[in-house]
Gaussian input, Z-matrix of N, CA and C with variables (Angstrom, degrees):
# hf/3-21g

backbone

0 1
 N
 C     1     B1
 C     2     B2     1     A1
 N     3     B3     2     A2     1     D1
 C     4     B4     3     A3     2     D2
 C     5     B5     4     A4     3     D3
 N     6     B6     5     A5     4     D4
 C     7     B7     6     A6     5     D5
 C     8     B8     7     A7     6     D6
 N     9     B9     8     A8     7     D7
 C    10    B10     9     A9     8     D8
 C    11    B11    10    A10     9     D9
 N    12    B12    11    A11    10    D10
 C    13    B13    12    A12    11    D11
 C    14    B14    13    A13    12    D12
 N    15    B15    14    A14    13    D13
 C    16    B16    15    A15    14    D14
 C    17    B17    16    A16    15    D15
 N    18    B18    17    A17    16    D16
 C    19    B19    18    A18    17    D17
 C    20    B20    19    A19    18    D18
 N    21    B21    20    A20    19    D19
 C    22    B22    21    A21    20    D20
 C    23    B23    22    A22    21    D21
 N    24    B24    23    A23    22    D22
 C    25    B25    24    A24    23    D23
 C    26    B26    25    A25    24    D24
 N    27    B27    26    A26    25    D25
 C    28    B28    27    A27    26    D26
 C    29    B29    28    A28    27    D27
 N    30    B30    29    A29    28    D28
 C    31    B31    30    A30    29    D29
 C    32    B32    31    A31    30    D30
 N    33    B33    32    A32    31    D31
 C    34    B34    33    A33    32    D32
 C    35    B35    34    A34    33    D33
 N    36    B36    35    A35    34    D34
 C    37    B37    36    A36    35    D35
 C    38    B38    37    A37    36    D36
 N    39    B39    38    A38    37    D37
 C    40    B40    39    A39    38    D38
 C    41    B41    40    A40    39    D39
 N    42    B42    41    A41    40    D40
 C    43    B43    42    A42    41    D41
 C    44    B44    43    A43    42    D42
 N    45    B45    44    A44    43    D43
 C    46    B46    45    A45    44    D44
 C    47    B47    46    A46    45    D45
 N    48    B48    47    A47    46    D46
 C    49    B49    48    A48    47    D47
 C    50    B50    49    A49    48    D48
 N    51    B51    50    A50    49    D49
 C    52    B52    51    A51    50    D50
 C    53    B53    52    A52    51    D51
 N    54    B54    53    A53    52    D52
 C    55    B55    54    A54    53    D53
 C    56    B56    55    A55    54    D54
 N    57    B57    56    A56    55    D55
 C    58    B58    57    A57    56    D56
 C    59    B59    58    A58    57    D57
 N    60    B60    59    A59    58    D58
 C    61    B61    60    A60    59    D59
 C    62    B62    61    A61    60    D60
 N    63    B63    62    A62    61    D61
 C    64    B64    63    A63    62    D62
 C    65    B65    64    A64    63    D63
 N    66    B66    65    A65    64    D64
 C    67    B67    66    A66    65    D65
 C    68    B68    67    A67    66    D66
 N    69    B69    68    A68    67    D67
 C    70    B70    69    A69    68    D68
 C    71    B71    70    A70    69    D69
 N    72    B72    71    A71    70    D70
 C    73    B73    72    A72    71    D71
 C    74    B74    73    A73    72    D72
 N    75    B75    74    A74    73    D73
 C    76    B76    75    A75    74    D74
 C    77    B77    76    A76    75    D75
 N    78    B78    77    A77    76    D76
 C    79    B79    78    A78    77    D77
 C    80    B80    79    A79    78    D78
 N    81    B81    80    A80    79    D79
 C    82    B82    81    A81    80    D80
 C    83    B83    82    A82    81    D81
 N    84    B84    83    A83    82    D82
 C    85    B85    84    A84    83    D83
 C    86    B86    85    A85    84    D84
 N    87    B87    86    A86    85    D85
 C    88    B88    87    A87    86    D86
 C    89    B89    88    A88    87    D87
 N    90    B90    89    A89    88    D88
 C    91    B91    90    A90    89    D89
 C    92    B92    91    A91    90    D90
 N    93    B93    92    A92    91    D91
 C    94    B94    93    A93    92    D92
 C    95    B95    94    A94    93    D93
 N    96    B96    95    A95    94    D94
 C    97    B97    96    A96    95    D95
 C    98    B98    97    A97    96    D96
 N    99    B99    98    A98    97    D97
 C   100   B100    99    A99    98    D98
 C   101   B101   100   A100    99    D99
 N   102   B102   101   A101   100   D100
 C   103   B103   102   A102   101   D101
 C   104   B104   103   A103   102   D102
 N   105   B105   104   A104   103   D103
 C   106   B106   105   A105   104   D104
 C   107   B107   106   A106   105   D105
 N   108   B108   107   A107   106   D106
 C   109   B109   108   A108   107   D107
 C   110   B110   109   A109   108   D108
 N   111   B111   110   A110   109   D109
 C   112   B112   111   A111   110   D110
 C   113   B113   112   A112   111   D111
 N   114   B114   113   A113   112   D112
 C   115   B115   114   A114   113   D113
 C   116   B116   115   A115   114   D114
 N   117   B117   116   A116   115   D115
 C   118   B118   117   A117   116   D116
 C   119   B119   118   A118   117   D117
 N   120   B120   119   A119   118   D118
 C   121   B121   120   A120   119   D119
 C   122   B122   121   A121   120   D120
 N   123   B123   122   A122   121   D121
 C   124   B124   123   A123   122   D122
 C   125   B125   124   A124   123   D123
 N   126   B126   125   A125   124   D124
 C   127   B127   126   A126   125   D125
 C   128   B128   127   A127   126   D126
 N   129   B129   128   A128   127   D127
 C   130   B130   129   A129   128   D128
 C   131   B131   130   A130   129   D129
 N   132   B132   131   A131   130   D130
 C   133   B133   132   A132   131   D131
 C   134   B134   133   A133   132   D132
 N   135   B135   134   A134   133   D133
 C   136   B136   135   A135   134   D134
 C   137   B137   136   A136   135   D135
 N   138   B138   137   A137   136   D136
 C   139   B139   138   A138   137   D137
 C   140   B140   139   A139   138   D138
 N   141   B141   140   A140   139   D139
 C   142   B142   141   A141   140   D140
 C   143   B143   142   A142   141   D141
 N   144   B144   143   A143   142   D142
 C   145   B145   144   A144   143   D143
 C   146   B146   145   A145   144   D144
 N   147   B147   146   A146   145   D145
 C   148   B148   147   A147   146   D146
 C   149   B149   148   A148   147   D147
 N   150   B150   149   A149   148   D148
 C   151   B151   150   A150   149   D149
 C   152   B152   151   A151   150   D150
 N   153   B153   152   A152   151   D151
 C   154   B154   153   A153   152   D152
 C   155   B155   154   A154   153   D153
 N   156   B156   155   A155   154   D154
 C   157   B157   156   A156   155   D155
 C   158   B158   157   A157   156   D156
 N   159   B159   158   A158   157   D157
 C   160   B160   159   A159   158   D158
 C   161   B161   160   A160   159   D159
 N   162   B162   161   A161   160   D160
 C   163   B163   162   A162   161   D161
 C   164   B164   163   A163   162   D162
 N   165   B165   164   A164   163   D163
 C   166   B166   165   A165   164   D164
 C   167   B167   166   A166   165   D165
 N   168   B168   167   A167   166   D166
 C   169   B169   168   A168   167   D167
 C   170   B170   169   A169   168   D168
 N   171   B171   170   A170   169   D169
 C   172   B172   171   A171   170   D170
 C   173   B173   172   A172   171   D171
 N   174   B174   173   A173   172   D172
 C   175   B175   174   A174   173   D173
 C   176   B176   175   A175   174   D174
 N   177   B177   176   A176   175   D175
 C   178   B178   177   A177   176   D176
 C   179   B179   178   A178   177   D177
 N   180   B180   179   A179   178   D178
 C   181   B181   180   A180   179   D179
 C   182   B182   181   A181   180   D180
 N   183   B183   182   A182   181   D181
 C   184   B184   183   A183   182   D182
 C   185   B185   184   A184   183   D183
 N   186   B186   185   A185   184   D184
 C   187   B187   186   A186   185   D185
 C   188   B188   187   A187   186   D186
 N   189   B189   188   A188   187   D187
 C   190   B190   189   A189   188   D188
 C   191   B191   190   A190   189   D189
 N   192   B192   191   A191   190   D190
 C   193   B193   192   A192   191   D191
 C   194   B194   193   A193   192   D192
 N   195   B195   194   A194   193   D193
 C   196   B196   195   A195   194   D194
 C   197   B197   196   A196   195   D195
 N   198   B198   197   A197   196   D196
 C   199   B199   198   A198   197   D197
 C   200   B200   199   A199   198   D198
 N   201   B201   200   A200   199   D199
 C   202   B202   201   A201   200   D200
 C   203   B203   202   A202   201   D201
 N   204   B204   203   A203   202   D202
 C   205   B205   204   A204   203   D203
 C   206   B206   205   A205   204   D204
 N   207   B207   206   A206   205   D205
 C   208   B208   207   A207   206   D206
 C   209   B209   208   A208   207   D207
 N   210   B210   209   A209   208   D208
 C   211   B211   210   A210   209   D209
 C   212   B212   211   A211   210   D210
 N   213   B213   212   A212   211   D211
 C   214   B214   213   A213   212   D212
 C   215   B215   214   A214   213   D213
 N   216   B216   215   A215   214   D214
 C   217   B217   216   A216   215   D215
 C   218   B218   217   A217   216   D216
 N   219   B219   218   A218   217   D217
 C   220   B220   219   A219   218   D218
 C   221   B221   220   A220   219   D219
 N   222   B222   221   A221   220   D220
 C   223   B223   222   A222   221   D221
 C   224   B224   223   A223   222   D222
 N   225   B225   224   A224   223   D223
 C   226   B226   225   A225   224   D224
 C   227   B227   226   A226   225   D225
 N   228   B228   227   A227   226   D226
 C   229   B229   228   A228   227   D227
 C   230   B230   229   A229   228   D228
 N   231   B231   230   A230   229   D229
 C   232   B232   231   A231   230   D230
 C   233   B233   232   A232   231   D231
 N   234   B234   233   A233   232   D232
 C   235   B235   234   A234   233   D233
 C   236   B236   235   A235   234   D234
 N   237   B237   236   A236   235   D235
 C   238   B238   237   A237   236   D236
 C   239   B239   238   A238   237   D237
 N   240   B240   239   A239   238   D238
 C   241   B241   240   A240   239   D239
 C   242   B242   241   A241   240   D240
 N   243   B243   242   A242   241   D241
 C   244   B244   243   A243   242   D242
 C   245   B245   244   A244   243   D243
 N   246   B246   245   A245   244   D244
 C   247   B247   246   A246   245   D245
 C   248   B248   247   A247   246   D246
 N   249   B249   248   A248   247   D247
 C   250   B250   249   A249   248   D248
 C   251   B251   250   A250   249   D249
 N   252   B252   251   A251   250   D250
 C   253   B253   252   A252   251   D251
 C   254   B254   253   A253   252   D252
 N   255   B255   254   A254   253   D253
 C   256   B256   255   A255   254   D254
 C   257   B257   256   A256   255   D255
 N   258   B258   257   A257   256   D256
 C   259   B259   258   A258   257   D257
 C   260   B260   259   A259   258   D258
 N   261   B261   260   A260   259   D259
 C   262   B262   261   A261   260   D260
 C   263   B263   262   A262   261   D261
 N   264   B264   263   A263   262   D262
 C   265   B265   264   A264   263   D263
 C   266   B266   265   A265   264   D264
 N   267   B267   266   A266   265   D265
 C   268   B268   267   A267   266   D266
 C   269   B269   268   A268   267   D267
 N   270   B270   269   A269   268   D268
 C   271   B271   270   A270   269   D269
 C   272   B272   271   A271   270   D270
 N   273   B273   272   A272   271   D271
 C   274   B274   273   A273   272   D272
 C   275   B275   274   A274   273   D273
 N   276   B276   275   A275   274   D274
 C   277   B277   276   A276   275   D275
 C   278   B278   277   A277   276   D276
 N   279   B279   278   A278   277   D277
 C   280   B280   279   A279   278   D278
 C   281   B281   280   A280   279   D279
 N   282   B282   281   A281   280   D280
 C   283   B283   282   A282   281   D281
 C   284   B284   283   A283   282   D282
 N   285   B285   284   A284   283   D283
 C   286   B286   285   A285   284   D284
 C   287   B287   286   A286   285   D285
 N   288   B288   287   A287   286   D286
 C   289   B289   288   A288   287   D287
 C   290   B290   289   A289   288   D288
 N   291   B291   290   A290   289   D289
 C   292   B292   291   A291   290   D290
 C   293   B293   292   A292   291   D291
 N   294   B294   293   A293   292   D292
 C   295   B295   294   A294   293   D293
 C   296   B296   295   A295   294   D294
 N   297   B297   296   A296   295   D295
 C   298   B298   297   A297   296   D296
 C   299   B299   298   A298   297   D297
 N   300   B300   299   A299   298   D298
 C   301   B301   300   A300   299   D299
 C   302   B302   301   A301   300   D300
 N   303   B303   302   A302   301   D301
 C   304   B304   303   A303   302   D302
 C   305   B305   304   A304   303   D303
 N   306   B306   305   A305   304   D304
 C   307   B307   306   A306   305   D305
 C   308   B308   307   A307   306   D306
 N   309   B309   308   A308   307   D307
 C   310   B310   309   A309   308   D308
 C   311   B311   310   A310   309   D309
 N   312   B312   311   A311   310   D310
 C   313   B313   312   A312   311   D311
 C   314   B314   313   A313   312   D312

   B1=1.4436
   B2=1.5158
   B3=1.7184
   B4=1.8382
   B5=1.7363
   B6=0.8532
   B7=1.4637
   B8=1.5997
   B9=1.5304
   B10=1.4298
   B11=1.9604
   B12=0.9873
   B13=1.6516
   B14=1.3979
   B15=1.6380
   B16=1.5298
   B17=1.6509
   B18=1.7189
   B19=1.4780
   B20=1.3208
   B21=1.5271
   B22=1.8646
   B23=1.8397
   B24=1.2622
   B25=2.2984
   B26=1.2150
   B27=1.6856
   B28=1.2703
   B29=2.2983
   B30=1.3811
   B31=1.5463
   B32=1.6205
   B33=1.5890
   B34=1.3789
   B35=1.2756
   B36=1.3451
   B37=1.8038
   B38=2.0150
   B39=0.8299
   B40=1.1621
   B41=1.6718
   B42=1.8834
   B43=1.4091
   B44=1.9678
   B45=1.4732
   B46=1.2433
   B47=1.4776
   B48=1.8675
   B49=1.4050
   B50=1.6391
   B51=1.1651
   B52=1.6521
   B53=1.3821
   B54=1.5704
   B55=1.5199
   B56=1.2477
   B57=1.7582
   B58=2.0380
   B59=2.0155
   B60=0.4387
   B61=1.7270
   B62=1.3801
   B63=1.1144
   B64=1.7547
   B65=1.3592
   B66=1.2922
   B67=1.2417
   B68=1.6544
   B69=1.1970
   B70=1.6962
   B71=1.4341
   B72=1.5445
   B73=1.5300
   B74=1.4014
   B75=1.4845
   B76=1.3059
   B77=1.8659
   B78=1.0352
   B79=1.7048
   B80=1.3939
   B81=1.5216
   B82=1.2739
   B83=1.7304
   B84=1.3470
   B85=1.0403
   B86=1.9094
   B87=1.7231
   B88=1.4747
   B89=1.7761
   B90=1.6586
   B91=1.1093
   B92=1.6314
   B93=0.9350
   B94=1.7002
   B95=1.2605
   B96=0.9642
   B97=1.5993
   B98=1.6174
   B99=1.5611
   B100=1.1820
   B101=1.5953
   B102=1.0191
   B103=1.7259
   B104=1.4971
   B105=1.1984
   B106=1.4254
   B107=1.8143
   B108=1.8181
   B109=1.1580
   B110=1.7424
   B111=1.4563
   B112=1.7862
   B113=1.8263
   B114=1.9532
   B115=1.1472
   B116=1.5622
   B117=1.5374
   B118=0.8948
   B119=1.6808
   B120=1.1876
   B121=1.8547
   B122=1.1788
   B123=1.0207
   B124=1.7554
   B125=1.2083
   B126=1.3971
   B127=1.3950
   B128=1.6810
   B129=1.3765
   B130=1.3420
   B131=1.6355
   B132=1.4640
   B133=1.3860
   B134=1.7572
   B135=1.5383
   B136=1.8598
   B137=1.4225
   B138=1.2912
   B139=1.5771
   B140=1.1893
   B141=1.2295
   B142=1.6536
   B143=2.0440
   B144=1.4562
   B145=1.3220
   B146=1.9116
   B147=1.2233
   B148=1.5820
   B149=1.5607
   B150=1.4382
   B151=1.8874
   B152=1.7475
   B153=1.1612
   B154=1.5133
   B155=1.6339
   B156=1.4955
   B157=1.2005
   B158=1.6012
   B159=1.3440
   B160=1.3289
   B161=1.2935
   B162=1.2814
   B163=1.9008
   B164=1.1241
   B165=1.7455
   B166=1.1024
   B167=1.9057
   B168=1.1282
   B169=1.0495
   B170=1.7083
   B171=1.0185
   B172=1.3230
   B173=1.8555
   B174=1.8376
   B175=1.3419
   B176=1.2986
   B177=1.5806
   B178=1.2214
   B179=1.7355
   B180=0.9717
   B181=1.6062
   B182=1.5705
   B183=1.5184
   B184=1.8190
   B185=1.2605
   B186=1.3459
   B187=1.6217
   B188=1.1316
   B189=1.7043
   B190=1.6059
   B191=1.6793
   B192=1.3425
   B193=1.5872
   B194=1.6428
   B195=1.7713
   B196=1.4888
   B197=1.9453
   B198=1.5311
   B199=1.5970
   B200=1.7413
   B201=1.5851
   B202=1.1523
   B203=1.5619
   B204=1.5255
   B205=1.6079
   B206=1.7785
   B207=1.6402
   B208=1.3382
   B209=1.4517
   B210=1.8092
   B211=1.9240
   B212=0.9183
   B213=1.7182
   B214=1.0835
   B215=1.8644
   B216=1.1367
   B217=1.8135
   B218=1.7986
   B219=1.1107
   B220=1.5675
   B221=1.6766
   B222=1.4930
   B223=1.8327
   B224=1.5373
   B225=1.4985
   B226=1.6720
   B227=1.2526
   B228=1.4846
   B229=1.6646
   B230=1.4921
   B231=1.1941
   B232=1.3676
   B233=1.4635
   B234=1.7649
   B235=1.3626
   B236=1.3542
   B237=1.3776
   B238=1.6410
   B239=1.1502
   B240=1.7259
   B241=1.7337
   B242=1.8661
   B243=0.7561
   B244=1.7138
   B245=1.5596
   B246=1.5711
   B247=1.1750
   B248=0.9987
   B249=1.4967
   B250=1.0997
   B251=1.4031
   B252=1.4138
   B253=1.7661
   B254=2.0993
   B255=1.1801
   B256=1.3850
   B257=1.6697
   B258=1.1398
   B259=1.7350
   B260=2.0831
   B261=1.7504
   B262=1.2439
   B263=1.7014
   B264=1.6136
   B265=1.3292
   B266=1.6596
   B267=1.6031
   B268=1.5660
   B269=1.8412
   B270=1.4328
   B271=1.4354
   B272=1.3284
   B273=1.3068
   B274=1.3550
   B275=1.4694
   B276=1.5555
   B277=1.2066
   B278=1.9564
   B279=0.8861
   B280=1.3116
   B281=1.4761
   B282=1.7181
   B283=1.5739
   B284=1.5720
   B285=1.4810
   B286=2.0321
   B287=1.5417
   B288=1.8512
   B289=1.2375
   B290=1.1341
   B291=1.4792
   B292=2.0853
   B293=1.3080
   B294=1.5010
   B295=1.5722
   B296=1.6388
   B297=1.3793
   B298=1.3172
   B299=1.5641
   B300=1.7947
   B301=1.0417
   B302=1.9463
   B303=1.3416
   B304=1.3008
   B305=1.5811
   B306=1.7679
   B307=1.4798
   B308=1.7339
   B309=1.7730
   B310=1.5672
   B311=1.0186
   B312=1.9145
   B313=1.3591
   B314=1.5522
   A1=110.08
   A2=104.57
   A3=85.73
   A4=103.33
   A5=99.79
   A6=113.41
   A7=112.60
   A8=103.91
   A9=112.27
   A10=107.47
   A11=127.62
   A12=151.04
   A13=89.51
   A14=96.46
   A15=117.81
   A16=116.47
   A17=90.88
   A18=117.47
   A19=111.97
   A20=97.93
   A21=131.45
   A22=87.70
   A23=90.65
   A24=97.86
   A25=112.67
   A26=116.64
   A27=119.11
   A28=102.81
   A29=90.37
   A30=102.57
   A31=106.19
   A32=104.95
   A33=105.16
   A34=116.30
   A35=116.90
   A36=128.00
   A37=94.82
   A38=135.77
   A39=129.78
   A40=86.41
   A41=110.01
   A42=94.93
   A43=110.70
   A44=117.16
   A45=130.82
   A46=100.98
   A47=129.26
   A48=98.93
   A49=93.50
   A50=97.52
   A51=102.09
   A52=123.49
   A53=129.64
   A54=130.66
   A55=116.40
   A56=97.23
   A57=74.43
   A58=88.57
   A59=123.19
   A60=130.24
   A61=117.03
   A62=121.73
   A63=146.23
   A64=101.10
   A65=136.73
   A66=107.38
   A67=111.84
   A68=112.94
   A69=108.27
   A70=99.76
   A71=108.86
   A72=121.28
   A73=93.19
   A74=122.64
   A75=97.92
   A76=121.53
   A77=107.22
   A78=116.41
   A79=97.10
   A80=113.11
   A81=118.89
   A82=114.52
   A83=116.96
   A84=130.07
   A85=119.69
   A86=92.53
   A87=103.93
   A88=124.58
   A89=95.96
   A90=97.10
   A91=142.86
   A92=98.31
   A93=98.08
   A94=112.63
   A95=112.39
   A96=151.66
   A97=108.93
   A98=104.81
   A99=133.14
   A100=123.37
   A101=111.64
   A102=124.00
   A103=99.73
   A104=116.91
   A105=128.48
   A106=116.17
   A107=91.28
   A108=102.25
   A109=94.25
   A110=103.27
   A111=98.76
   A112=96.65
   A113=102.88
   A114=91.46
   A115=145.98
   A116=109.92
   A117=122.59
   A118=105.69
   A119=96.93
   A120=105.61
   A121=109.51
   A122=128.56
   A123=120.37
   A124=111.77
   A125=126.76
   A126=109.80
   A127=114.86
   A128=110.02
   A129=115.18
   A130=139.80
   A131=97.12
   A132=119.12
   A133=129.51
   A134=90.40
   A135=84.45
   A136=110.98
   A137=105.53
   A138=110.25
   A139=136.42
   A140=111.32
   A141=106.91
   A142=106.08
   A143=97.11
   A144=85.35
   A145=88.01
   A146=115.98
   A147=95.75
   A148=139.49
   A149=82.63
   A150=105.51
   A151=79.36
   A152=117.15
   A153=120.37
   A154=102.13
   A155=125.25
   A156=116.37
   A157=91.89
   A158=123.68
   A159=125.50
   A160=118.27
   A161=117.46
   A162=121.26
   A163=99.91
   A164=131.21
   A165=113.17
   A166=106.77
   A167=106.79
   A168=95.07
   A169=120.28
   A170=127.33
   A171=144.30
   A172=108.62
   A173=102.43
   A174=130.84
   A175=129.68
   A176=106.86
   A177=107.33
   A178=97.72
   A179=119.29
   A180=123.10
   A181=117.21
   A182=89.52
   A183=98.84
   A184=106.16
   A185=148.62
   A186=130.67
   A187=107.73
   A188=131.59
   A189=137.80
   A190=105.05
   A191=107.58
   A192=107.32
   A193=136.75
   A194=74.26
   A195=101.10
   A196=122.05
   A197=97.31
   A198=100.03
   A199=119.29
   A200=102.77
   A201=91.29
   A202=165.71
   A203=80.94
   A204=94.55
   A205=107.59
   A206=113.11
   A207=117.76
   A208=106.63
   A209=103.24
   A210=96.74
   A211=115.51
   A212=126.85
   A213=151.04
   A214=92.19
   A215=127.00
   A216=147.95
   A217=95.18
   A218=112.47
   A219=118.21
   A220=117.23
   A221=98.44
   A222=117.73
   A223=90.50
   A224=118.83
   A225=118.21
   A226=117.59
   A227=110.13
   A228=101.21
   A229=120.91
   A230=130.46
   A231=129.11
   A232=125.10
   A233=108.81
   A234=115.13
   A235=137.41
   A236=107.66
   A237=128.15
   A238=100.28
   A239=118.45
   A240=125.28
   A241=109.47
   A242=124.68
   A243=115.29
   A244=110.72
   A245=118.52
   A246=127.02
   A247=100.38
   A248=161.68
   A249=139.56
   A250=136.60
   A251=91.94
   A252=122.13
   A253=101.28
   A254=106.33
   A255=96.55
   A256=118.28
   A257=107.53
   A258=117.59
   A259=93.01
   A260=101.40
   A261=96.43
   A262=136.25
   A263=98.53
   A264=100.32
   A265=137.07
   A266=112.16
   A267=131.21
   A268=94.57
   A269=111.80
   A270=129.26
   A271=117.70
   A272=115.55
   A273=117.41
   A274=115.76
   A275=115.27
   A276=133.06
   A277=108.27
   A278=140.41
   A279=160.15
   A280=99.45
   A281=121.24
   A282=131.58
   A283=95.79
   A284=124.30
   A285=123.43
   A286=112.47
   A287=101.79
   A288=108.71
   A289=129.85
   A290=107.72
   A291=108.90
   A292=88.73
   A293=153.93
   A294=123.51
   A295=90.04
   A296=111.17
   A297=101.40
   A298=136.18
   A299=98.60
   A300=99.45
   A301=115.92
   A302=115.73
   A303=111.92
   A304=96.16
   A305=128.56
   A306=111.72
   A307=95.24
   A308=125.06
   A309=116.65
   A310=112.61
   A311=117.42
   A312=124.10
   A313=137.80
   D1=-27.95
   D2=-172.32
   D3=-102.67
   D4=2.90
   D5=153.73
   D6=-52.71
   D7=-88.52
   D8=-173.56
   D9=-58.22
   D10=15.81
   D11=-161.42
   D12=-104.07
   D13=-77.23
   D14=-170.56
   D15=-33.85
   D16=-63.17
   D17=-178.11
   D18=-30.51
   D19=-67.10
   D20=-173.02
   D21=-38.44
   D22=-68.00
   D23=-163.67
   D24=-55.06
   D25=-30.91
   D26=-178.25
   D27=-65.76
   D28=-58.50
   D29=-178.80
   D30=-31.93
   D31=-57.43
   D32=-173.54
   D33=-60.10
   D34=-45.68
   D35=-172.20
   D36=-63.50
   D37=-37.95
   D38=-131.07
   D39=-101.24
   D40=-29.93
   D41=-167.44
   D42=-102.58
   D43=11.49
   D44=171.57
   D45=-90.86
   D46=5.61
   D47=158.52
   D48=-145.86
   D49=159.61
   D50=170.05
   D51=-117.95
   D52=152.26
   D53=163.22
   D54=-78.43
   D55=98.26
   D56=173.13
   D57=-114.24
   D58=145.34
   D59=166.19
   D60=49.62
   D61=23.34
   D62=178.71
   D63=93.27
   D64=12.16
   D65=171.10
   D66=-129.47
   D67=161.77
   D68=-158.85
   D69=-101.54
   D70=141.38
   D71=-161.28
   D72=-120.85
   D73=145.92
   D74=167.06
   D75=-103.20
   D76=171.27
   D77=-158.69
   D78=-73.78
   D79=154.12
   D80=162.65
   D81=-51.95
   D82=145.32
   D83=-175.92
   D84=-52.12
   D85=-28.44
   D86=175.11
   D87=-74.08
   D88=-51.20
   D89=153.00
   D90=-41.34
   D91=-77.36
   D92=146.18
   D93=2.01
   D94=-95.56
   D95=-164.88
   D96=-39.49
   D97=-60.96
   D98=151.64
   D99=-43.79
   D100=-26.58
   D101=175.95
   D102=-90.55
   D103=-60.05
   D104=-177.41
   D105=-30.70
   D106=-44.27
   D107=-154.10
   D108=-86.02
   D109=-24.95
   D110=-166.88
   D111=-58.88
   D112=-58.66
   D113=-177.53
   D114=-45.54
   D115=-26.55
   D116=-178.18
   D117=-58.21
   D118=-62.56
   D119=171.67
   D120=-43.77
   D121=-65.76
   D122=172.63
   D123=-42.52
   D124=-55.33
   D125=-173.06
   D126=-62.01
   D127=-57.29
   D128=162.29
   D129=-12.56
   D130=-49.89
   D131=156.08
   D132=-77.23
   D133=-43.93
   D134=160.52
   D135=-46.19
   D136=-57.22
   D137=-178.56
   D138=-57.89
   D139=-29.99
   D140=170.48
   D141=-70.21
   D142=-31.54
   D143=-148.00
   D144=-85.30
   D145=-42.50
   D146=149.39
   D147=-1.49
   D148=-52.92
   D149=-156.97
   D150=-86.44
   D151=-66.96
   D152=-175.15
   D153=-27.43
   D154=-63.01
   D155=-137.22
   D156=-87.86
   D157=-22.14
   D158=167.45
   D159=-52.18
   D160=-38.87
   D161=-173.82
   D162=-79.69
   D163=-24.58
   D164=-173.26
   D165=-101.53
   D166=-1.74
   D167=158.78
   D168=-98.21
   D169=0.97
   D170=174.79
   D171=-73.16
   D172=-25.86
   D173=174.62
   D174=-89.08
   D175=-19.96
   D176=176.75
   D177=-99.08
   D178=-43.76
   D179=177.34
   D180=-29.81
   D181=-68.73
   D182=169.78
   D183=-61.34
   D184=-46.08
   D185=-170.24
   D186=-80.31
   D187=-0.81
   D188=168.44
   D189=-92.16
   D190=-31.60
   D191=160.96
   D192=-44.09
   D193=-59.92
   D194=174.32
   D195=-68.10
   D196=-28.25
   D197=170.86
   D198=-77.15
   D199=-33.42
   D200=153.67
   D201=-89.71
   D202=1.50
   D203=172.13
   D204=-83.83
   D205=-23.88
   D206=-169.95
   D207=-73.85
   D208=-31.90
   D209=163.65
   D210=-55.29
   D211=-72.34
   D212=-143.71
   D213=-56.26
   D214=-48.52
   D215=-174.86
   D216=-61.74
   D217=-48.60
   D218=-179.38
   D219=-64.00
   D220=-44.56
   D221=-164.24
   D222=-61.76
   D223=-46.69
   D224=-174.23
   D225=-25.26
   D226=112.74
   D227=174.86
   D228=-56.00
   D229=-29.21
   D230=164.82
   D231=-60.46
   D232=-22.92
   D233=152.74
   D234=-67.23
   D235=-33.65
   D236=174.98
   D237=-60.06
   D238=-73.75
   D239=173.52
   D240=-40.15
   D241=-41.69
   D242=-174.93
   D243=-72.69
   D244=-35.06
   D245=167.15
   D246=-71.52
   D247=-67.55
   D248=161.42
   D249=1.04
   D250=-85.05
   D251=168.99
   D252=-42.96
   D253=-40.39
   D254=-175.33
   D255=-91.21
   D256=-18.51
   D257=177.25
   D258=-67.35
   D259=-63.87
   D260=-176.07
   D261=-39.26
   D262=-45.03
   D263=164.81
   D264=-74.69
   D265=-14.33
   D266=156.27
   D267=-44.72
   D268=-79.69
   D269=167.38
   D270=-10.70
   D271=-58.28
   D272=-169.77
   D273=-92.52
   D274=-21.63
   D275=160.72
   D276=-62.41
   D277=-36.88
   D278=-159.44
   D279=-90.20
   D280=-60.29
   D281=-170.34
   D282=-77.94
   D283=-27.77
   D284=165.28
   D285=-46.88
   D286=-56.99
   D287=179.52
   D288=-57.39
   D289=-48.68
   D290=176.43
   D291=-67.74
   D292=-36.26
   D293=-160.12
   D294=-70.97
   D295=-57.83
   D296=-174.12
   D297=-21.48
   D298=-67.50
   D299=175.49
   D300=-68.05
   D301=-21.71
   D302=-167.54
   D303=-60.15
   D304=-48.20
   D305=-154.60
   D306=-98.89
   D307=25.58
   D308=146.78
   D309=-56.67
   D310=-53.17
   D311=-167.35
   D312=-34.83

């Protein structure tokens, strides 16, 4: 940010004088003005998009938060065993059904 700051002050300083024959003249008042205003826009835009890439990293942080607590909640050996315990009974619910249907036939 104090970069694109810097930039901006340099832009402005640089366009209120000119080189004509080694010695520095200063710029028409419009010019100026006109410089003033570009920088401003530049900075303006550094800044939003600054601000942009901050919220979205403010977005990825929390959904890296959130992924890791959902491992860390999964890794639980009492989680592993319940997923277990619940796949097995899908299983046995599933091997009911084909007998079922096998002795309609």
């Amino acid at each position: 940010r104090a970069t694109a700051a810097e930039g901006g002050a340099a832009t402005v300083a640089a366009a209120g004088t000119s080189q004509s024959h080694g010695t520095e003249a200063p710029e028409p008042p419009a010019r100026a003005a006109a410089a003033q205003v570009a920088a401003a826009s530049v900075d303006s835009r550094v800044a939003a998009e600054v601000a942009a890439l901050d919220q979205r990293s403010r977005e990825i942080d929390r959904r890296l938060a959130e992924l890791k607590s959902r491992e860390e909640q999964l890794m639980r050996p009492q989680t592993i065993e319940q997923r277990k315990a619940e796949i097995d009974l899908k299983l046995a619910e599933i091997a009911a059904a084909e007998e079922a249907l096998g002795a309609g036939e």
